[in-house]
C-alpha positions, 0 to 999 in steps of 0.5 A: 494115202488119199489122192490129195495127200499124194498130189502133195506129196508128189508136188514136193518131190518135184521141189526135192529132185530139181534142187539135187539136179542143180546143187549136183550141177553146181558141184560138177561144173565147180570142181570139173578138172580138179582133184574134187571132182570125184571127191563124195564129200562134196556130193553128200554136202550138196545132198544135205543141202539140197534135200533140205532147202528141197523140202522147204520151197515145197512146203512152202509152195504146196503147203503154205501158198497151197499149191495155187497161183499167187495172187500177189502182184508181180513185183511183190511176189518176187520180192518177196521170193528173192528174200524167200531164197536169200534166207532159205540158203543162208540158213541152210548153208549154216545147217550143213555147217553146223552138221559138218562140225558136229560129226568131227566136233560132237558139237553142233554150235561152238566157237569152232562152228561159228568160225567156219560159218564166217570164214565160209560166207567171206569166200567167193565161192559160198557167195557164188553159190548163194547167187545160183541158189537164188537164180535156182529157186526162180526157175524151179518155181518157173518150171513148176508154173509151166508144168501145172499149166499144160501137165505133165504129159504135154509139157514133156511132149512140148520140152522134147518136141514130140507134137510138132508134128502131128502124131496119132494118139488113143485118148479118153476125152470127158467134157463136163458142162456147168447146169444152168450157167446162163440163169447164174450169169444173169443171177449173180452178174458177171464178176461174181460170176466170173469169181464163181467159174474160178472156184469152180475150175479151181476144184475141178482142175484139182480133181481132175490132177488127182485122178492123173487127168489133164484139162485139154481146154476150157470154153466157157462153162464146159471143160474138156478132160483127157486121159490116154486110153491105155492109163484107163484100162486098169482104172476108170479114171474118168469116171473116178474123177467124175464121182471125185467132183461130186464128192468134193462139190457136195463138201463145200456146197455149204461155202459156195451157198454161203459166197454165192447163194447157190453151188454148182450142180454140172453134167457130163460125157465120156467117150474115146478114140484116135485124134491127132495130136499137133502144135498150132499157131507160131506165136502163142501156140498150143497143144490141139486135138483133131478128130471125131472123138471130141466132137462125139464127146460134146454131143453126147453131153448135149444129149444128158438133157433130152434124156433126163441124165447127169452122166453118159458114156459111148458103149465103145468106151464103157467096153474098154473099161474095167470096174465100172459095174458100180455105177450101174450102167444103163443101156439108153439105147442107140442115138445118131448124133448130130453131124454124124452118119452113124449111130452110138449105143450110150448108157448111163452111169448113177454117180449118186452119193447115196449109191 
């Protein structure tokens, strides 16, 4: 299964899971203190119902919308969600009904059916039900929002309070910079260049999810990625990432050459070491980094250009690694960076599709 499919799919078990949580929550806090309690009728009821209105706000998220932002305004986004959820449960509500009566009746559809379709949908607790499936949809679709924008690691971190106060961590850091972003600039001018960055971004944010990657900050046309040191060591998932970006680049150079009249064409780094990890500011606050290695990072792809290469990364890093002979490391030789006292061995590494 490739990378993209798995994404998907690990997207849509994301829908499948909160919405067993919340129909099991529903059916707890309903029948709490009564003979029903323990009853497994009404689990394997809520089960159905929430496996399959589970898979239907995923595929409709990941599939139809596409796993992106929706570009539609506010109101009209949540309008048409509302109804979105109003539909989805009363359809389901009458599935699990229609399902129900066919294993007691043989018959899926029928008078008997139909009867108790109506009868359930004028009860309070159908209706009330039907209100907390709407409220549920919201916050499932709210939580998803605030996961793919700080990530998975960091938005647990941030749930559990582990960074409020500064904590050391070990981190792979890969800082990507677009080429010739000034000459873009001037060329295309600004909003089309600002909905260039956009597609840009977009694909590499893809990449980098694909690759269990997260993106720690974006400052202009330069990206910071990150990856724990330890999730690397049996995969070089930064480079992976880097020859993901070059792959999926080269397949839609085409639409970008034919929306834009050029595509991007980017350079990087890759280097690691211990930083601490904290929460900053009060109001609008967010996840930082302090150390060295980031700085370190951000020279050595300065560096890409004196030396005439796409892709450099620190010999500490490269020794920790595993699989990475296939990118032909090259020794460049030992460099003393700037704003550091000590020198860095760097190699090079050959990302060429026809490699």
């Amino acid at each position: 299964m490739s990378r993209i499919n798995k994404r998907k799919l690990k997207s849509i078990c994301f829908y499948l899971i909160s919405w067993i949580v919340f129909c099991f929550l529903f059916v707890l806090l309903h029948t709490y203190g009564t003979p029903s309690f323990l009853d497994p009728v009404s689990y394997l009821t809520a089960l159905q119902f929430s496996l399959l209105v589970g898979l239907s706000h995923g595929i409709y998220d990941v599939i139809i919308l596409q796993d992106d932002k929706d570009h539609r305004p506010i109101w009209a986004s949540c309008l048409i969600r509302f109804w979105y959820f109003t539909s989805t449960t009363v359809i389901n509500i009458s599935l699990c009904i229609f399902v129900e009566n066919w294993y007691e009746d043989g018959y899926l559809i029928d008078e008997n059916s139909l009867t108790q379709l109506k009868a359930a949908f004028a009860t309070p607790q159908i209706r009330a039900f039907c209100i907390y499936c709407i409220c549920a949809g919201f916050i499932i679709t709210f939580i998803r929002s605030v996961h793919k924008k700080f990530g998975t690691r960091v938005f647990i971190n941030t749930f559990l309070g582990k960074y409020q106060k500064p904590t050391e961590v070990e981190l792979v850091f890969m800082f990507v910079d677009l080429r010739h972003s000034t000459q873009l600039a001037e060329s295309l001018g600004h909003v089309q260049y600002s909905n260039f960055l956009k597609d840009y971004y977009h694909l590499l944010s893809n990449c980098c999810e694909e690759n269990q990657g997260e993106i720690y900050q974006i400052a202009g046309d330069g990206v910071f990625l990150t990856w724990p040191l330890s999730a690397c060591k049996k995969k070089p998932r930064p480079l992976l990432c880097f020859e993901d970006l070059k792959k999926c680049f080269a397949g839609t150079r085409a639409r970008f050459e034919r929306e834009y009249g050029t595509y991007p064409t980017f350079k990087g780094a890759a280097h690691s070491g211990k930083v601490i990890m904290t929460e900053v500011g009060n109001f609008q606050s967010e996840m930082a980094y302090h150390g060295d290695a980031l700085n370190t990072t951000a020279r050595l792809q300065d560096l890409c250009t004196q030396v005439g290469e796409e892709f450099l990364i620190s010999g500490d890093l490269l020794t920790e690694l595993k699989g990475t002979e296939i990118y032909n490391p090259k020794p460049k030789g030992a460099f003393e960076l700037k704003g550091k006292k000590k020198e860095i061995f760097v190699f090079s590494l050959d990302f060429s599709l026809d490699r």
